[in-house]
C-alpha positions in Angstrom: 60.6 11.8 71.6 57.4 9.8 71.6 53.9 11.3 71.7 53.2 9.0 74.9 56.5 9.9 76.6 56.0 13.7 76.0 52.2 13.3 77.1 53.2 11.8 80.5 56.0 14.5 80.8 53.8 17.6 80.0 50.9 15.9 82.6 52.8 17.4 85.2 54.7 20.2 83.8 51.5 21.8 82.5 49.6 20.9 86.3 52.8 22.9 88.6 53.1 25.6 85.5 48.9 26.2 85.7 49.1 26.1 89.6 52.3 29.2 88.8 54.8 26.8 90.6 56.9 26.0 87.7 59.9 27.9 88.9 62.1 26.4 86.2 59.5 26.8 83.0 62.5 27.7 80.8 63.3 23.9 81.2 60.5 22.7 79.6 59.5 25.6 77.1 61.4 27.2 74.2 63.8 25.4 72.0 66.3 22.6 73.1 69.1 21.2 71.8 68.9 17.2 72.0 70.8 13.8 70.1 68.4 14.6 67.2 68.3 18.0 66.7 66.1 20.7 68.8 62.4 20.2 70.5 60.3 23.1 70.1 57.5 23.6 72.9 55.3 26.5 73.7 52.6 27.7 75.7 49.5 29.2 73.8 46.5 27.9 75.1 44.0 29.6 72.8 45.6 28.9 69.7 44.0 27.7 66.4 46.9 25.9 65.3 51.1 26.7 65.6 53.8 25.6 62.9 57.8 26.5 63.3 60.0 28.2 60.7 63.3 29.7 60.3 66.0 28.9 57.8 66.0 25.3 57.8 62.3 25.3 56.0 62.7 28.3 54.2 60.3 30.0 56.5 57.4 27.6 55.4 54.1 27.7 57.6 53.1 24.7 56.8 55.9 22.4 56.6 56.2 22.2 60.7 53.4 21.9 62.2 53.2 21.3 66.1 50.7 19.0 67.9 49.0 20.4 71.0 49.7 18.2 73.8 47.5 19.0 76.9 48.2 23.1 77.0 51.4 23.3 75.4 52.5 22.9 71.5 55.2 20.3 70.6 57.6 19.7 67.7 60.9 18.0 67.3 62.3 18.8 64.3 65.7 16.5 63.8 68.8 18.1 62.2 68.6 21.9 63.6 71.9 22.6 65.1 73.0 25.9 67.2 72.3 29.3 65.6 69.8 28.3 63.6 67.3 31.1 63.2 63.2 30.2 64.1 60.0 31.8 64.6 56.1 30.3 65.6 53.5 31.3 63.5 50.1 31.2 65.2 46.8 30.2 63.7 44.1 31.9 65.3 40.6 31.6 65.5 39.9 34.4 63.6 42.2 33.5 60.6 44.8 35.5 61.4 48.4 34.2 61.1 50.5 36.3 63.9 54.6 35.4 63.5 56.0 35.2 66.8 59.4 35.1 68.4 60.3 32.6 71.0 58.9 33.8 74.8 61.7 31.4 76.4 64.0 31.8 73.2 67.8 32.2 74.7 69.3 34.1 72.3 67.6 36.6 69.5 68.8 37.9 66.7 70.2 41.8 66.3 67.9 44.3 65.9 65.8 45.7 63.6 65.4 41.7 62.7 63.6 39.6 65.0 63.9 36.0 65.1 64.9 33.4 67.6 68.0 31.8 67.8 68.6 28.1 68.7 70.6 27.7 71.5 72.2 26.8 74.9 73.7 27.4 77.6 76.2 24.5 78.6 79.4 25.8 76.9 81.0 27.9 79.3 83.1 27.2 82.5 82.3 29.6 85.5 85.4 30.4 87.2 83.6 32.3 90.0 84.1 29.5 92.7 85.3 31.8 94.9 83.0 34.1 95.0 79.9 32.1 95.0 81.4 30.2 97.9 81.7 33.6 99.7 78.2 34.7 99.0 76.6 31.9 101.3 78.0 34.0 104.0 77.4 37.0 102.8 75.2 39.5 105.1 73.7 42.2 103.2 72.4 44.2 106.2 75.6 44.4 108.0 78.0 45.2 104.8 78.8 48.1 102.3 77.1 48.1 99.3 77.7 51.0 97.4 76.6 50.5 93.5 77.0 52.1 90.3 74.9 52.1 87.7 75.7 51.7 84.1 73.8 51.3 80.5 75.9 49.0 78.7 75.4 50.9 75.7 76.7 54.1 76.2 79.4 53.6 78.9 81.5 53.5 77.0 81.1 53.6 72.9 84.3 51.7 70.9 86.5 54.0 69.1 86.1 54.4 65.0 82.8 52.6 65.8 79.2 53.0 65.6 77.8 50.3 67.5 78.4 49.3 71.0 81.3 47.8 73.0 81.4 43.9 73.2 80.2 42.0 76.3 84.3 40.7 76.1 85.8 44.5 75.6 83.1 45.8 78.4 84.6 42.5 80.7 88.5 43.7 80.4 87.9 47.6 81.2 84.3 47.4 83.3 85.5 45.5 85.9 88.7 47.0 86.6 87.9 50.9 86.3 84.6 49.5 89.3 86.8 47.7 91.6 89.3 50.8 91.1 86.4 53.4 92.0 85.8 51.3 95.0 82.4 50.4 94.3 81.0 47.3 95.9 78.2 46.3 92.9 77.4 47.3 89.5 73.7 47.4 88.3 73.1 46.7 85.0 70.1 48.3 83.4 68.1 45.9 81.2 69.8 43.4 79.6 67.0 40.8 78.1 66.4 41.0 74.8 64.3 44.5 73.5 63.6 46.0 70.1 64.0 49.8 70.8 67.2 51.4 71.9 65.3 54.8 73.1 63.2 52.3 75.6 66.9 51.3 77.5 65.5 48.1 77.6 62.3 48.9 79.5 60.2 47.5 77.1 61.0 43.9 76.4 60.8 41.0 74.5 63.2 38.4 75.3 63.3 38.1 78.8 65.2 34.8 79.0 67.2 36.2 76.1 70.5 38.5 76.5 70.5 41.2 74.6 72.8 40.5 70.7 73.8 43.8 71.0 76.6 43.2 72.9 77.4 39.5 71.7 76.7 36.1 72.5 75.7 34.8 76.0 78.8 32.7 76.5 80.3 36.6 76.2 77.8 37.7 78.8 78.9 35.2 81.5 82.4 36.2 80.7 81.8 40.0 81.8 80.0 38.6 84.9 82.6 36.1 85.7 85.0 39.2 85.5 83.0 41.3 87.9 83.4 38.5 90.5 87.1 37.9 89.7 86.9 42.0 91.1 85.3 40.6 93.8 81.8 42.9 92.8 78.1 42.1 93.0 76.2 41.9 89.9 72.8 43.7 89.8 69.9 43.3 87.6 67.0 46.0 86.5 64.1 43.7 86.1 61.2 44.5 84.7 58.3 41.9 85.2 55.6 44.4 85.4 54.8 45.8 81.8 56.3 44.4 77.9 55.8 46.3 74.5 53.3 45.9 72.4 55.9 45.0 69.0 53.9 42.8 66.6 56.5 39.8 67.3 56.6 39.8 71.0 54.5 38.5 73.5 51.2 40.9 73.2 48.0 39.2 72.3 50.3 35.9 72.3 48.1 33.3 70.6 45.8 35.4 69.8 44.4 36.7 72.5 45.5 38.4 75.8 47.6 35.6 76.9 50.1 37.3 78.8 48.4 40.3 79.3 44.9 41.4 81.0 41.9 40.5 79.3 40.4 43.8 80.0 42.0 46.8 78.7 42.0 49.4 81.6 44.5 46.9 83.1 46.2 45.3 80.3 46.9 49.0 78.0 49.4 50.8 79.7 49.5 54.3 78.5 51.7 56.2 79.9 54.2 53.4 78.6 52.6 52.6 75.6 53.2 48.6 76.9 51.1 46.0 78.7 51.0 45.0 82.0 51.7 41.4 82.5 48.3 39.7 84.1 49.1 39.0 87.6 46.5 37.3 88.0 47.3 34.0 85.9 49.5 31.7 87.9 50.7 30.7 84.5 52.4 34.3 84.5 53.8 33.9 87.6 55.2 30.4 86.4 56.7 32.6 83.2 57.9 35.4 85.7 59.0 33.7 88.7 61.4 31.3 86.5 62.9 34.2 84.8 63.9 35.7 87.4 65.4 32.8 89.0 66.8 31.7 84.9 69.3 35.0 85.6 70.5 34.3 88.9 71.2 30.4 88.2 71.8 30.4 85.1 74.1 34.1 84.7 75.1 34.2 88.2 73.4 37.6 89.2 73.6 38.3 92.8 70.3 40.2 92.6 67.3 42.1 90.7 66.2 45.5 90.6 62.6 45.1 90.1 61.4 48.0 88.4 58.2 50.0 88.5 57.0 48.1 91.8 54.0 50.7 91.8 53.0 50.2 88.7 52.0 46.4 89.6 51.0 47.2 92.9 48.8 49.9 92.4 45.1 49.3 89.7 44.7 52.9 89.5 48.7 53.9 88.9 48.6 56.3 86.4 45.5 55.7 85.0 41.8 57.8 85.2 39.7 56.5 88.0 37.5 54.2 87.2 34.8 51.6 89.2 37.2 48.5 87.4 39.5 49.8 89.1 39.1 48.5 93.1 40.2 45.0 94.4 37.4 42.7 95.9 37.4 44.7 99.3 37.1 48.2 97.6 40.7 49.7 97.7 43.0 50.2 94.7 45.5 47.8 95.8 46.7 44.9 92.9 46.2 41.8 95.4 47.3 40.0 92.4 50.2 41.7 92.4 50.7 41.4 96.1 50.5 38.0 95.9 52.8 38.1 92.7 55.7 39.3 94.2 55.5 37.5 98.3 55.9 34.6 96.1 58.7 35.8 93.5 60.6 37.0 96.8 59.9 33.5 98.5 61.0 31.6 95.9 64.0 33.6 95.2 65.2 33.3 99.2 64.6 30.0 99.3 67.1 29.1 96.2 69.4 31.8 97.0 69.2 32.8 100.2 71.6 35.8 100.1 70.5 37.2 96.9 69.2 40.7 96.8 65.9 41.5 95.5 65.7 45.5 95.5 61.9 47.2 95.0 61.9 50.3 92.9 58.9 51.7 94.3 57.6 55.6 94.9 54.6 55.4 97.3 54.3 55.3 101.2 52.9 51.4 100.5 54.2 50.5 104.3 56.6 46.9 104.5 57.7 46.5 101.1 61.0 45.2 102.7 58.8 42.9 105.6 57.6 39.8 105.2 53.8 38.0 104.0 53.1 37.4 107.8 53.2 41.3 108.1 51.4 42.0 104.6 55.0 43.0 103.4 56.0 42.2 99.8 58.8 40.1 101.3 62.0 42.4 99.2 65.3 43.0 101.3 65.8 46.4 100.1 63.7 49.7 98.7 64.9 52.5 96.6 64.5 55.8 98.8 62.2 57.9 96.1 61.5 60.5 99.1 64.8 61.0 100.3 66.1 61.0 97.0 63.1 63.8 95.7 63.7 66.1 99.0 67.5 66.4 98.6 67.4 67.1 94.8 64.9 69.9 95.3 66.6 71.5 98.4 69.7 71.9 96.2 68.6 73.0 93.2 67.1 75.8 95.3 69.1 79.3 95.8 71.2 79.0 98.9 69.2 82.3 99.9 66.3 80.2 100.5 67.0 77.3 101.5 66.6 78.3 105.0 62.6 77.8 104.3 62.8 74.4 103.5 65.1 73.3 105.6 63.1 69.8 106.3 63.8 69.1 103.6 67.2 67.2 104.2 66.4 66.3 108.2 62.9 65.0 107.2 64.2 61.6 105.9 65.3 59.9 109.6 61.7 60.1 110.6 61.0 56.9 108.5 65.4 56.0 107.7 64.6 53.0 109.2 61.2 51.9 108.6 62.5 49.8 105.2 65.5 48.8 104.9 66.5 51.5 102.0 69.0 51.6 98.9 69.8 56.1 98.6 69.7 56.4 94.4 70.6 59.3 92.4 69.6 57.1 89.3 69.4 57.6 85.5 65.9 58.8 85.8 67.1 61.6 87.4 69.6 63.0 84.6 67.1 62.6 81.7 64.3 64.4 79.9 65.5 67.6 81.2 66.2 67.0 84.6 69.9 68.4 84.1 72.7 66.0 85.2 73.5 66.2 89.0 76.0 68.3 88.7 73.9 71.2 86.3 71.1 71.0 88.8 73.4 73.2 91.2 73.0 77.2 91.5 75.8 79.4 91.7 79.3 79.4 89.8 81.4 77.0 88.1 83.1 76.5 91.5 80.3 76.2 93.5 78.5 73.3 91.5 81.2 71.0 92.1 81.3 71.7 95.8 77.7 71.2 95.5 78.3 67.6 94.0 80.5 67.0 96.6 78.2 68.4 99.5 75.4 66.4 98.3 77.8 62.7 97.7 79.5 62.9 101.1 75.6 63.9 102.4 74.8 60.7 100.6 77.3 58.4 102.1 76.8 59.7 105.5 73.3 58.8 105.4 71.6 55.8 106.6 70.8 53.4 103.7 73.0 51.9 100.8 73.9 54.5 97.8 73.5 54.0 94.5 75.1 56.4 91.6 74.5 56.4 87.9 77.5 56.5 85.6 79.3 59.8 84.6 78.0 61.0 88.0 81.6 60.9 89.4 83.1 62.4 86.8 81.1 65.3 87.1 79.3 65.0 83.9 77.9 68.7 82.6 75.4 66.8 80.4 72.2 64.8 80.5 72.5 61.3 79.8 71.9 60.1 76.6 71.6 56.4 75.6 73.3 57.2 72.3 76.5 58.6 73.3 79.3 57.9 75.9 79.9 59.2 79.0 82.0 62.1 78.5 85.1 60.7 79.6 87.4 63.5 77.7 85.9 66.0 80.1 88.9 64.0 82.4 91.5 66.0 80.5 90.4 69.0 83.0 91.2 69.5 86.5 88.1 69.8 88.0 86.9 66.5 86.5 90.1 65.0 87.7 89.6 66.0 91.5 86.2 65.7 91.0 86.4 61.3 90.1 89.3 61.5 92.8 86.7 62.7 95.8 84.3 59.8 94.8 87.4 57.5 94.8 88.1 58.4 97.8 84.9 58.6 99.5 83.9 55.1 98.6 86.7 53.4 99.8 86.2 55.5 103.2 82.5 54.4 103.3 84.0 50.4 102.5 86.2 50.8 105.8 84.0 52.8 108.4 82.1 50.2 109.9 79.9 53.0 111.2 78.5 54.0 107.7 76.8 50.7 107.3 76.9 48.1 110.1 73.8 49.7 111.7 72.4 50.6 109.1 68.7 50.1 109.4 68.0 51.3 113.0 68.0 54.0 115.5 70.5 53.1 117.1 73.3 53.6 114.3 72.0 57.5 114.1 72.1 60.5 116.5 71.3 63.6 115.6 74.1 66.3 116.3 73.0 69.7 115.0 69.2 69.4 113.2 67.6 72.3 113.9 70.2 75.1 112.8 68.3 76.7 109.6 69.6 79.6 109.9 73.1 78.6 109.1 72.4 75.8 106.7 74.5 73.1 108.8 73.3 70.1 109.9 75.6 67.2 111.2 75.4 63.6 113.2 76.3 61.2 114.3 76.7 57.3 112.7 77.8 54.4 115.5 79.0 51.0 114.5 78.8 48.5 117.1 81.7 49.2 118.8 80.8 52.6 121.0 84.4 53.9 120.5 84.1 53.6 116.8 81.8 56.5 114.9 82.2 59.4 112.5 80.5 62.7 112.9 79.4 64.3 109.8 78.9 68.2 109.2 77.3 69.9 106.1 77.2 73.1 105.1 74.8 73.6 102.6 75.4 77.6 102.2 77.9 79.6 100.7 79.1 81.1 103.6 82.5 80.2 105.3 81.6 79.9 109.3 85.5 80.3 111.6 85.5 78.4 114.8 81.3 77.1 114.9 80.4 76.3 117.9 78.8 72.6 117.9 78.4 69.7 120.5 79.4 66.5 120.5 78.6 63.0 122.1 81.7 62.0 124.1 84.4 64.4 126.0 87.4 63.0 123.6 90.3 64.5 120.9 88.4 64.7 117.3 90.6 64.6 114.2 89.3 65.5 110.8 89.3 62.6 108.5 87.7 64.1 105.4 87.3 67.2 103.9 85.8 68.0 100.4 87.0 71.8 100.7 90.3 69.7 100.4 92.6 71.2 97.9 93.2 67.6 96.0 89.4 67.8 95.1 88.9 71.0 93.8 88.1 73.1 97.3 90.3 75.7 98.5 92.1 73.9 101.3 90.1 75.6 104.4 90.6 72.2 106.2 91.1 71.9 110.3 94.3 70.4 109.7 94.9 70.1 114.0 93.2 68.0 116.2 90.2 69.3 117.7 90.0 69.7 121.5 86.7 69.4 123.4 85.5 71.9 126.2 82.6 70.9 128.8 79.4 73.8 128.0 76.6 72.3 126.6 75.3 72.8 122.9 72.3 71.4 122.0 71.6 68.3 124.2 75.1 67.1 124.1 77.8 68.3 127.2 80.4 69.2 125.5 81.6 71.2 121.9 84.4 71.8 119.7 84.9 75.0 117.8 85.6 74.0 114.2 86.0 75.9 111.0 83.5 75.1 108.4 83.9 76.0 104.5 81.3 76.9 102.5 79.1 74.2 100.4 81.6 71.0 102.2 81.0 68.2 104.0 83.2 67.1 107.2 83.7 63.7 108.7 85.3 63.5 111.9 86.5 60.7 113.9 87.5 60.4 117.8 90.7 60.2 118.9 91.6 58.1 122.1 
């Protein structure tokens, strides 16, 4: 390309990419494959000098030197093909001589080696027609979504094997053993491009490059296209808030923080040992804002998990208070960040307007789901951290006491329905010695897996969308580790068995009761039953669909103790059959089921009219259904 004809092209690239409206920067930056070869182009403003090498000039720094053209650095370099390995090395002003990988690079190589690979994305035929043509109708408020979670790397590990499954092996079992579960999505934890296994991707430095460790892209698509062909959603764990500080990433870019703050008590983060991207360059927001679009246009994901929303939302998260630390109007919000992500979701919505664009964020920071005109960050969905904290803890205590904290599961409808919430027993909560679900349980072998159960039907009874990480359903006695495989031989036993069979079962029940999820974000899908009863450790209510003939009434027990013919009221004088029961012997429990149909009698209990008498077993859930 001439130097006038790429002059007059960057003119306006480098105006709508300084202004942070460059929502498609990963057109014009990185390497691309042309007639001639590849042209290199890169973004670091405060650069001495930059030069490209790889294999084609024997990793020579002087043998490729690029010409700054307004704010960006230019090369093409005829006779690079596909696969060819490359790197920048930056001049700065100090003499040094950093060797960076590509920031818009689509491919990288395998770690512990770190170079860019050359090369694009135009050699694959989507055959999810279908599905995309679907999703332009799709309503997310008014539909299941029930997602499971999964590390690529250690869902499943390949037999005789120490490295990890292929994108193409994960594509011909993923999919299937999902859609046979009865999940609705799959969320994939980090995926672009990172140096450290132990970091599960948290710390990045590719982010428009899919992780080698798995294959090529053209692979990648593949298992994505195989999702849809099972007809589920494809979620991604994001993380635009913090990168790692490895010498070939993006920290201290050209020299100097270019993608990171300037001043240190914003830039370092040290509970992460990363840095915080500088939210408040448009020039980042350009970078951040086209990535995330890059994955949902370019990979077909249906929607981002954006991690550690506090962290970029918050000056003082995690950090020793400091004056440095306030906004212009003296409170600790990141305005920067605000602003950040109001226009990450706007921009998203207005490309893909039934994507789904999920914060993970722990703080009472109201309208994180609303919208700018209501000083909302402008997501569609928030992870539940309360709910999610209160539950745990009531069950890990001794059924002896849990009468004392009984708030602690009823608490959670005061604000159900103030954001529209995702319910997530995550990863993060079966590491670093947290137990897995099913170890955080008191009480016998047994009991923990009536526990499970008790706390997964409390789960999809509740208002909000659920999430589960892997090896959950299975029952999984052991922490999560990154390195290792779910322990699918723990299937050879019984309890395991009946165990994955209950979740089985309970996720298809929650796909075809309407009245688990098509009011999902109001009052009015919710009525409290039985709230108060301590005492007994039962709670139960309620949830209505639209049609007032069609809802399920849920019961919990949460104690050890059996209770014969409870007395509890209900909203409508009608026949109640029991529809599910987790004391049911297929799942482990010891068949103390109400197998007739239950009769109502007028005599009021609580504030409804009526009451059944029903029997109750110990640590189960109930859902009941009327019966005209």
């Amino acid at each position: 390309m001439k130097y006038e004809e790429e002059k007059n092209k960057s003119e306006f690239d480098v105006h709508i990419f300084h202004e942070g409206n460059h929502f498609e920067s990963y057109y014009l930056l990185g390497a691309h494959i042309n007639e001639c070869g590849v042209s290199f182009r890169v973004w670091a403003p405060n650069a001495k000098s930059l030069s490209v090498v790889g294999d084609f000039n024997n990793w020579d720094h002087n043998s490729h030197r690029m010409k700054k053209i307004n704010d960006f650095w230019f090369l093409q370099i005829d006779g690079i093909k596909k696969g060819d390995k490359y790197k920048y090395v930056v001049e700065t002003w100090k003499a040094e001589k950093l060797v960076k990988s590509d920031p818009y690079a689509l491919y990288s190589e395998l770690r512990p080696n770190t170079a860019s690979i050359v090369w694009d994305l135009e050699n694959y035929s989507w055959n999810d027609q279908g599905w995309q043509e679907d999703k332009k109708s799709y309503q997310p408020y008014k539909n299941p979504m029930n997602i499971y979670e999964v590390h690529l790397g250690s869902w499943k590990k390949p037999q005789g094997r120490e490295n990890f499954q292929t994108y193409r092996e994960l594509a011909e079992e993923l999919p299937k053993y999902v859609s046979e579960m009865g999940y609705t999505h799959v969320e994939l934890m980090p995926i672009a491009e990172y140096p450290l296994d132990d970091s599960w991707g948290y710390q990045g430095t590719g982010y428009f490059s899919v992780t080698s460790r798995h294959g090529v892209p053209e692979d990648f698509k593949y298992l994505i296209d195989e999702l849809h062909r099972y007809k589920i959603g494809v979620i991604l764990d994001w993380v635009p808030g913090h990168f790692c500080k490895d010498a070939h990433g993006l920290y201290r870019f050209d020299g100097t923080p270019t993608y990171e703050y300037s001043n240190p008590i914003l830039g370092e983060n040290e509970q992460w040992g990363t840095c915080n991207f500088d939210l408040s360059k448009r020039e980042i927001h350009s970078f951040l804002i086209s990535n995330a679009i890059f994955w949902m246009k370019e990979y077909h994901i249906d929607g981002l998990r954006v991690d550690a929303v506090s962290n970029m939302l918050y000056l003082d998260f995690c950090k020793e208070p400091s004056p440095e630390l306030k906004n212009k109007d003296g409170g600790n919000q990141n305005l920067w960040a605000v602003d950040f992500m109001q226009r990450l979701n706007g921009a998203i919505f207005k490309e893909f307007p039934n994507a789904l664009m999920i914060a993970e964020e722990s703080t009472s920071r109201p309208n994180i789901t609303k919208g700018k005109e209501e000083n909302g960050l402008g997501f569609n969905y928030k992870w539940n951290m309360g709910w999610m904290n209160d539950i745990l803890k009531y069950m890990e205590l001794d059924p002896i006491n849990r009468k004392f904290h009984h708030n602690l599961i009823t608490f959670s409808i005061v604000y159900a329905f103030s954001e529209n919430y995702v319910l997530p027993f995550s990863h993060d909560e079966v590491v670093h010695g947290k137990k897995s679900l099913i170890e955080k349980f008191p009480g016998y072998y047994v009991d923990k897996f009536a526990s499970l159960r008790l706390l997964l039907g409390y789960m999809m009874a509740h208002p909000g969308k659920k999430l589960l990480f892997m090896g959950g359903e299975i029952g999984q006695f052991l922490e999560w580790r990154f390195y290792e495989s779910i322990e699918w031989q723990l299937l050879e036993l019984q309890k395991h068995r009946e165990m994955q069979e209950f979740v089985k079962n309970l996720n298809f029940f929650y796909r075809k009761e309407k009245s688990f999820w098509e009011i999902d974000h109001s009052y009015e899908g919710f009525h409290w039953l039985e709230a108060n009863n301590s005492n007994c450790g039962i709670v139960s209510f309620m949830r209505k669909s639209e049609d007032k003939d069609e809802f399920i009434i849920a019961i919990y027990n949460f104690t050890p103790v059996h209770y014969s013919k409870h007395k509890m009221g209900v909203p409508r004088f009608v026949d109640y059959e029991e529809v599910l029961n987790s004391d049911t012997n297929e799942y482990g429990g010891q068949g103390r089921v109400n197998s007739k149909v239950l009769k109502p009698r007028w005599g009021g209990v609580g504030k409804e009219l009526c009451h059944i008498e029903i029997d109750i077993a110990p640590l189960s859930v109930i859902y009941l259904k009327p019966k005209f």
